[in-house]
C-alpha positions in Angstrom: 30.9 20.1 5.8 27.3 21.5 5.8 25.6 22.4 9.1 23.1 20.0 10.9 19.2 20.8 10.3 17.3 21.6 13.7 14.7 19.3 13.0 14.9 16.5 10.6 11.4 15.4 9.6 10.6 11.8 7.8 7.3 11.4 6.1 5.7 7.5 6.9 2.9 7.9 5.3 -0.1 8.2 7.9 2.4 8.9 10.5 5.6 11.8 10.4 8.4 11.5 12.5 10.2 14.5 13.4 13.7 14.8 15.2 14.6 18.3 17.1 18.7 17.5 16.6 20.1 20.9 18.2 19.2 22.6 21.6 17.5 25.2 19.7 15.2 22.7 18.6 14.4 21.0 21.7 13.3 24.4 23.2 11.2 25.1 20.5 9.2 21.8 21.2 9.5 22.8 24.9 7.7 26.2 24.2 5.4 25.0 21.5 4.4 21.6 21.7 3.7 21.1 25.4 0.8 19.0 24.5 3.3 16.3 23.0 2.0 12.9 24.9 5.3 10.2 25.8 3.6 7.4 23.8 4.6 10.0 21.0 7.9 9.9 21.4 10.0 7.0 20.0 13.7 7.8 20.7 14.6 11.1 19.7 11.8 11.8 17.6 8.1 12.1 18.0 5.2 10.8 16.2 2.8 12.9 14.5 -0.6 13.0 12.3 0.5 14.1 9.2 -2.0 16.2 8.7 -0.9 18.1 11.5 2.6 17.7 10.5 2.7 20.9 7.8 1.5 23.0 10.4 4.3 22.2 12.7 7.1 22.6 10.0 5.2 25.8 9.0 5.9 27.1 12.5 9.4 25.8 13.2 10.5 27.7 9.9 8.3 30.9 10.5 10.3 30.8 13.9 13.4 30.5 12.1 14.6 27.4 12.3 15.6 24.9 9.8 14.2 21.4 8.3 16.1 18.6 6.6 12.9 16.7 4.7 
């Protein structure tokens, strides 16, 4: 049984979704993206630019979290 990712992130072409799935993850968003607005949010995930999209998986691995792509 493999572990679940913190985040799972799903590439729609202009837009990328990404879904913090543990606690861990949610307080990284807390402490990193305060700026998210609530029109971003769609469920459990939240809606991104993908060109700002590597720069948040950049940051949620340099913090030492993991990413299922």
């Amino acid at each position: 049984m493999s572990a679940v990712a913190d985040f799972s992130v799903q590439n729609h072409g202009t837009i990328v979704m990404v879904a913090p799935n543990t606690t861990a993850a949610r307080d990284w968003v807390d402490e990193n993206l305060s700026n998210l607005q609530g029109w971003q949010w769609l469920g459990a995930s939240f809606a991104v630019d993908r060109r700002l999209a590597s720069d948040i998986v950049s940051g949620i691995l340099a913090d030492g979290l993991t990413v299922d792509e």
